[in-house]
TORFI-896852 format. One line per 2 residues: number of its first residue (from 1); their letters; for each residue x, y, z of N, C-alpha, C. Coordinates in steps of 0.1 Angstrom, whole numbers. Atoms other than C-alpha are relative to their C-alpha. Example, Ala and Ser with C-alpha at 12.3 -4.5 7.8 and 13.67 -1.06 7.14 Angstrom:
// TORFI-896852
1 = AS = 9:-12:0:123:-45:78:9:12:0  -9:-11:0:137:-11:71:-8:11:8
This chain:
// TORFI-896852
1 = XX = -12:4:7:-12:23:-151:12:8:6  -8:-9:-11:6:52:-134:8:-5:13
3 = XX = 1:2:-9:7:41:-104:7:-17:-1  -8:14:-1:18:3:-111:-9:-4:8
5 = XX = 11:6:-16:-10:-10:-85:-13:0:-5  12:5:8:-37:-30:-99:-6:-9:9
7 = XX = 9:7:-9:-66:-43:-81:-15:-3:-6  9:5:6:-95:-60:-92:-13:10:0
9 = XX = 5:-15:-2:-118:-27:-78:4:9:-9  -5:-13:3:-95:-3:-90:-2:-6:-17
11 = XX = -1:1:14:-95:-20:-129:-17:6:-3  15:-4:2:-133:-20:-129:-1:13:-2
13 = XX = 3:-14:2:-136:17:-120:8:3:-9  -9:-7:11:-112:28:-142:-6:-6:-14
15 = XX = 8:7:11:-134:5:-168:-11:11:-1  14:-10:-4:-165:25:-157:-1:12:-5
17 = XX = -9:-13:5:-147:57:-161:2:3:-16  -5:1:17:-136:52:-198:-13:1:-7
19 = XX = 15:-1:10:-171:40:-207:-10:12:4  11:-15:-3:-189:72:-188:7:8:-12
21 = XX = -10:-11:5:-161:96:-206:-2:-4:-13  0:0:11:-165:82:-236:-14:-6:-6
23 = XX = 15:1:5:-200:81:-243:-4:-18:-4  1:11:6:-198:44:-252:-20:-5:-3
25 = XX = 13:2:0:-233:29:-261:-6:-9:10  4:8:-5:-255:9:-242:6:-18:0
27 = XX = -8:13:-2:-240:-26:-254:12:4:10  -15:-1:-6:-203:-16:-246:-2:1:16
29 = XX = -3:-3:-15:-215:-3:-207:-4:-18:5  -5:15:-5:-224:-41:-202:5:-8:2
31 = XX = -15:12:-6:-197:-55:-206:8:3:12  -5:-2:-12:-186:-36:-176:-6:-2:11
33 = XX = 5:0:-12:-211:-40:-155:-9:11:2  8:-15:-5:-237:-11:-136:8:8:1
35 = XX = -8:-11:0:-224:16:-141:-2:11:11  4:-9:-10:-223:42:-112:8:13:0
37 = XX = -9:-13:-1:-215:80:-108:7:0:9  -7:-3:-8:-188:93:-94:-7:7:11
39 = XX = 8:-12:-10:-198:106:-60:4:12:3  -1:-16:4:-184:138:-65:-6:6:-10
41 = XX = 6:-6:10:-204:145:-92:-16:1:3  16:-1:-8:-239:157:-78:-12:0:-14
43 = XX = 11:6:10:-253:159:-112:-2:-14:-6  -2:13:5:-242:127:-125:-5:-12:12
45 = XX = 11:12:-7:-261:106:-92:-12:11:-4  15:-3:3:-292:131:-97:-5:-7:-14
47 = XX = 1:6:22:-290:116:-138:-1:-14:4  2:14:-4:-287:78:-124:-15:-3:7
49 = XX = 17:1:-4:-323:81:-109:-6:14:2  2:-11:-5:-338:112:-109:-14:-4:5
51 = XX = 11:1:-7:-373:98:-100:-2:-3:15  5:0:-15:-360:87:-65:-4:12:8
53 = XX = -3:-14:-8:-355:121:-54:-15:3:3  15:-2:-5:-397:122:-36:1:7:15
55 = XX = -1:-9:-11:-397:145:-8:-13:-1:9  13:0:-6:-421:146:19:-11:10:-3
57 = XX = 8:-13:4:-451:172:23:3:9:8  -1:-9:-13:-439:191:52:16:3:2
59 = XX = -12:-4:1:-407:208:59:2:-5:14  -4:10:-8:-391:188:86:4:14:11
61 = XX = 2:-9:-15:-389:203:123:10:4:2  -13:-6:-4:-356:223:134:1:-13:9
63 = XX = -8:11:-4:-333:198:147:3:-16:-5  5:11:-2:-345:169:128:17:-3:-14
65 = XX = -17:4:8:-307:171:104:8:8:6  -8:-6:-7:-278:186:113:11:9:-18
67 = XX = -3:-5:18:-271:197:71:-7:16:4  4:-13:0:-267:233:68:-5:4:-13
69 = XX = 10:-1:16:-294:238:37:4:13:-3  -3:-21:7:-287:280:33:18:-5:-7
71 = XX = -13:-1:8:-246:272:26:0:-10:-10  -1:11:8:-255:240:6:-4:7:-15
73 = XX = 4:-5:10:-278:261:-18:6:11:-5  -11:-9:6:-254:294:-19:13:-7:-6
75 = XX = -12:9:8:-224:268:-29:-1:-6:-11  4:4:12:-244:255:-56:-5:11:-10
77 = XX = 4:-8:10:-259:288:-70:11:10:-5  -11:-4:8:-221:298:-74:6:-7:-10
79 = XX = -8:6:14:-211:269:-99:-13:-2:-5  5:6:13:-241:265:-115:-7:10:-10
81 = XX = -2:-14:10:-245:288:-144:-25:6:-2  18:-3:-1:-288:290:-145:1:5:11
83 = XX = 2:-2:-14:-291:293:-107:11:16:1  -13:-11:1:-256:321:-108:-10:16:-5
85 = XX = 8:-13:5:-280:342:-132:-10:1:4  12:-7:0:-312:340:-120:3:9:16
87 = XX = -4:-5:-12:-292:347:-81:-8:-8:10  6:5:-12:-311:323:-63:-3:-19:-8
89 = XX = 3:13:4:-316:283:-64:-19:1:-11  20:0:7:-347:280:-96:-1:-17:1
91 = XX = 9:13:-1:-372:251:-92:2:-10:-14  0:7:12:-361:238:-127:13:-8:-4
93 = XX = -12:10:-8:-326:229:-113:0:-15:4  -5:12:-7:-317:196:-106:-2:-5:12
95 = XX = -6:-3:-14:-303:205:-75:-17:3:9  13:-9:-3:-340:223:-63:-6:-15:5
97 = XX = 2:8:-5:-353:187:-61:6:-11:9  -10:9:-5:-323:171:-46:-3:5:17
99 = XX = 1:-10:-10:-325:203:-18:-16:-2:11  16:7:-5:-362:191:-12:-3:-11:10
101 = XX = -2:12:-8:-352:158:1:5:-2:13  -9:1:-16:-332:170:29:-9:14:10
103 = XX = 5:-6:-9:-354:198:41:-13:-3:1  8:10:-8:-385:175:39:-2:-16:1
105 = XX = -1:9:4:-373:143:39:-1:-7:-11  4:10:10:-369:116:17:-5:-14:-1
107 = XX = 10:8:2:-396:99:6:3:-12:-10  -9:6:9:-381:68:-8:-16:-7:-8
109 = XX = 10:6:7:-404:55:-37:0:-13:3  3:16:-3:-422:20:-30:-7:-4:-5
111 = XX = 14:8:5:-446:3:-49:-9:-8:6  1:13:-9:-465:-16:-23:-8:-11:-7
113 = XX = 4:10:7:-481:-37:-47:13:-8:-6  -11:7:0:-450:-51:-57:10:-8:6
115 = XX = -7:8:-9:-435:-63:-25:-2:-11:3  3:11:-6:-431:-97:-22:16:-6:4
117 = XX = -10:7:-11:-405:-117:0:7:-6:-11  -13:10:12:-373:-127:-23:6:-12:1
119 = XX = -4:9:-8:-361:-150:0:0:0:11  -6:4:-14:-357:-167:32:12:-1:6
121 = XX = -10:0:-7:-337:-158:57:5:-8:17  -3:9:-14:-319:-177:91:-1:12:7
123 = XX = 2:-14:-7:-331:-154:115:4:-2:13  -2:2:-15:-321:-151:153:-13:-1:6
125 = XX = 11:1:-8:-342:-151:181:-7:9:1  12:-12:-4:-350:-115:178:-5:8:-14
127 = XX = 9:0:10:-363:-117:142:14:6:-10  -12:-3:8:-327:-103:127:10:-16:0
129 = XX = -12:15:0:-296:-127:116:10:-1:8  -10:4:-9:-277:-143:138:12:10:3
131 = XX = -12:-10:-3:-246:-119:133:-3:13:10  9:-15:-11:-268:-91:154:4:-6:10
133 = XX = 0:4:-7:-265:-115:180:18:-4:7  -23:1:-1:-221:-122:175:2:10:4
135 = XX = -11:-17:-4:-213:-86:174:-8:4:8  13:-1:-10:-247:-81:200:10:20:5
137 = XX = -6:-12:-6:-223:-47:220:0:8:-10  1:-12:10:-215:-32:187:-9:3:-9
139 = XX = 12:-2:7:-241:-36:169:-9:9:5  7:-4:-9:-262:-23:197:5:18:-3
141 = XX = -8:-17:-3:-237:10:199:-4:5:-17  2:-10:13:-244:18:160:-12:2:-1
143 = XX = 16:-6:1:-280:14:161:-3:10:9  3:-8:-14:-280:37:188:2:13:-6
145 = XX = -6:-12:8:-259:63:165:-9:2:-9  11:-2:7:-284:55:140:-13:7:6
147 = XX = 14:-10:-10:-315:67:163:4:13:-1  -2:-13:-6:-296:98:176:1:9:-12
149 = XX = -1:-2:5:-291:105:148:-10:6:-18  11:-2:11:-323:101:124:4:-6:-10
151 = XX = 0:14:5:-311:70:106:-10:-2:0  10:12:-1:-336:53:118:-12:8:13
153 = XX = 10:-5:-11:-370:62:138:-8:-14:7  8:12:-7:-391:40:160:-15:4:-1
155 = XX = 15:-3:3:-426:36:149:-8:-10:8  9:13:-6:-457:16:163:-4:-7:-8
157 = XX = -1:16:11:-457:-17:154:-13:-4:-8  12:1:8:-492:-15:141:1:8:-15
159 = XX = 0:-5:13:-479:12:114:8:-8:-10  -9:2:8:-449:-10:101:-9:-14:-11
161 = XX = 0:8:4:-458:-28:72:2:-15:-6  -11:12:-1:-430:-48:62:11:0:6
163 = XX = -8:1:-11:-405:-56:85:15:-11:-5  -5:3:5:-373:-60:72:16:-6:8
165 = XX = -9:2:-12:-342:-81:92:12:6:1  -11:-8:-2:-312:-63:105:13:-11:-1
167 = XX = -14:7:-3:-275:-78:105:9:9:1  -15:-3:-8:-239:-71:122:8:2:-17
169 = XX = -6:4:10:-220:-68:91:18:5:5  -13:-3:0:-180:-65:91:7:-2:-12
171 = XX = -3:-2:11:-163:-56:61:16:-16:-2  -15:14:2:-136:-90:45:11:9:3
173 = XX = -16:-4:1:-108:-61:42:3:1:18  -4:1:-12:-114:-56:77:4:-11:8
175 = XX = -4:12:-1:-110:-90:86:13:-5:-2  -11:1:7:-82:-92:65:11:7:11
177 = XX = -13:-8:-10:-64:-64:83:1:-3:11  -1:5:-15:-69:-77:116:10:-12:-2
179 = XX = -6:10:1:-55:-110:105:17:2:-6  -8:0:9:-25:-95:85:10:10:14
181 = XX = -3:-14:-8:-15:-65:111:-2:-6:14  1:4:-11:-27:-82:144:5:-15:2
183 = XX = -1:15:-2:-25:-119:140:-16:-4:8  14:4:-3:-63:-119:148:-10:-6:-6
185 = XX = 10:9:9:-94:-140:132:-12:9:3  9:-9:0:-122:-115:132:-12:-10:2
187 = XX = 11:6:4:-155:-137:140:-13:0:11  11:-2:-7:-173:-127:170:4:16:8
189 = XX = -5:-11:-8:-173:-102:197:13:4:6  -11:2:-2:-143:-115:217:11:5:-7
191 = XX = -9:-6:14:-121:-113:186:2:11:-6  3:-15:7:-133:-80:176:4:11:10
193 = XX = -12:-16:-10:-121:-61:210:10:-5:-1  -14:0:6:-89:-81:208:7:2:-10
195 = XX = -12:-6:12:-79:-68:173:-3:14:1  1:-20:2:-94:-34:179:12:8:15
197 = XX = -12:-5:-9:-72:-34:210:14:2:-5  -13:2:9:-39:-45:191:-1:10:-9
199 = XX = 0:-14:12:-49:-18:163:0:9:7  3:-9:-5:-55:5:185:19:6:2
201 = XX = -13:1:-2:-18:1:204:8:1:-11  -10:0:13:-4:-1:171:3:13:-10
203 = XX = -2:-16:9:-17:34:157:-11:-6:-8  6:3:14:-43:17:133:-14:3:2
205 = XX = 15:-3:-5:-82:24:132:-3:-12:4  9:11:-9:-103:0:153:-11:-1:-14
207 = XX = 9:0:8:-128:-18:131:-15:1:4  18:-5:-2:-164:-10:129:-7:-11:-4
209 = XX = 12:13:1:-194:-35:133:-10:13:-11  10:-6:5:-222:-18:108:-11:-10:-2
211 = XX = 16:2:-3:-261:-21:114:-1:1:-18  7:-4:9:-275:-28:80:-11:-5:3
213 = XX = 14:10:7:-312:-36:65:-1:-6:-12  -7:7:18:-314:-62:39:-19:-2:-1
215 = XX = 12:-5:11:-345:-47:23:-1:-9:-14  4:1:17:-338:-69:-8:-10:-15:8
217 = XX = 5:8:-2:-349:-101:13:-18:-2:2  14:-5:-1:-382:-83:18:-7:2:-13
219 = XX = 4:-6:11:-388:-72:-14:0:13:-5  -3:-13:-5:-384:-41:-5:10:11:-17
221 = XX = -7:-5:13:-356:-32:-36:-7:-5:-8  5:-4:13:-371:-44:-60:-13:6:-6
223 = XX = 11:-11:3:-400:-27:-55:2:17:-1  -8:-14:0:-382:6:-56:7:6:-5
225 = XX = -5:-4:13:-367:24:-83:19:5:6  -6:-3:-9:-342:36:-56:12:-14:5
């Protein structure tokens, strides 16, 4: 209201907001919708699921994150008033099994009795959707960031059980701003270095192709509390 700049996003949250802050009851949060924590608030996503948080059984190999875990747990055992007095992160913290997940992975819960295929998908030739195949260069370059990175690992194909399709995704606003700012139509490759060139020249960020998995077509989410 401040601000004078209303957006169909920005009403929502600011809906979301009101109903977290003010305790409202279970009816009232549906009329807004799922409700999600703020992601600055580390207790408030630990409180939205705390049963994802499943850690592996091994403490993961030096090199395999690039998260400095000693300054994460000294920065937390200064605001949090348990952890402050006992002087050291306790196991009965929150945080203790959030801290778990990143020094031995996260073990995302699965039910595998529960996976079954939600829908069919138009797949390309190389088992992903067609848009893998549009944006084929950038696509290529993020999965690549994802590897190096421990996104994503490469297993043998005998271990994977379900096998879930990848796609190019490009965001509408981006789209938008190519079209609004460039005079460009955002819809393949071609198109996508000519507006990232013009944005570029112009001072503006270049847009990004992003690699997702659509785990829901698998079944994958809904077998997952996560």
């Amino acid at each position: 209201m401040k601000r004078k700049v209303f957006t169909l996003n920005g009403i929502k949250r600011s809906l979301q907001a009101a109903v977290r802050d003010l305790n409202l009851t279970e009816e009232g949060a549906e009329m807004v919708g799922m409700l999600k924590p703020d992601g600055t608030d580390v207790l408030g996503m630990f409180n939205a699921g705390p049963e994802v948080f499943q850690c592996g059984a091994e403490v993961l190999p030096m090199g395999a994150h690039h998260l400095n875990v000693r300054n994460m747990v000294g920065m937390h055992v200064e605001s949090c008033k348990m952890c402050k007095i006992a002087g050291s992160l306790e196991e009965s913290c929150y945080f203790f099994k959030m801290i778990r997940c990143i020094e031995r992975g996260w073990k995302v819960p699965v039910n595998e009795k529960n996976v079954k295929p939600k829908y069919k998908v138009k797949e390309g030739l190389d088992k992903n959707y067609g848009s893998v195949k549009l944006y084929e260069a950038n696509f290529k370059e993020e999965f690549e960031k994802m590897l190096d990175n421990g996104v994503l690992k490469e297993v043998d194909e005998g271990f994977a059980k379900v096998i879930s399709p990848m796609s190019a995704v490009v965001k509408n606003s981006d789209i938008c701003r190519a079209k609004v700012l460039v005079d460009v139509l955002v819809k393949d490759e071609e198109s996508l270095l000519r507006a990232n060139v013009s944005l570029k020249n112009m001072g503006f960020k270049k847009i990004k192709v992003r690699a997702a998995v659509d785990v829901s077509a698998t079944g994958v989410n809904d077998a997952s509390p996560s």
